[in-house]
C-alpha angles and dihedrals in degrees: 000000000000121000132165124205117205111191124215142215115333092011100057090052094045092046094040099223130096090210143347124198130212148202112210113191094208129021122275143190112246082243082075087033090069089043087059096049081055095058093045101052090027086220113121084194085089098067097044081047091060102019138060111183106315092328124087105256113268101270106020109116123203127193131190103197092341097310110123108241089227096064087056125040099316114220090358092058113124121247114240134204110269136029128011122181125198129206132174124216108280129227138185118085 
C-alpha cells in the first residue's frame, strides 16, 4: 500500500521536507504512522510535535484523503491507501 505524507506549515520547515512517500507492506493505525515519522527522520520531537499523551495535540490536524482523523477514530483511524496531510498545531493571531 502506497501513501504519501505531505507535511504543512512548521513542520515542513522543521523536517525539511515538503512531502515522503511510503510503501507499507500491512495495514496500520496513524498512532504507528507517527512512530514511524519518528524512526525516518530519528527525531522523537515528532511525536511530542503531533501528539499529547494518546490524543492528537490541540491544533494538529491530520487528513486521510482529505477526512479529518478526528472525525474518525483519532489516533486509531486506519491509514488508507493515498494522501495524508499533516498539519501542526498554528500560532500567531
Amino acid at each position: 500500500m502506497k501513501v504519501e505524507i505531505k507535511f504543512f506549515a512548521t513542520l515542513r520547515l522543521y523536517l525539511g521536507v515538503a512531502s515522503l512517500t511510503l510503501n507499507l507492506d500491512k495495514p496500520i493505525i496513524v498512532d504507528e504512522l507517527i512512530n514511524i515519522l519518528v524512526e525516518k527522520f530519528n527525531d522523537k520531537k515528532v511525536r511530542e510535535y503531533l501528539v499529547e499523551g494518546k490524543k492528537i495535540k490541540t491544533g494538529t490536524m491530520i487528513l486521510i484523503n482529505g477526512k479529518n482523523i478526528l472525525h474518525i477514530n483519532g489516533l486509531n483511524t486506519v491509514v488508507e491507501e493515498g494522501e495524508i496531510s499533516i498539519f501542526p498545531p498554528a500560532g500567531g493571531g
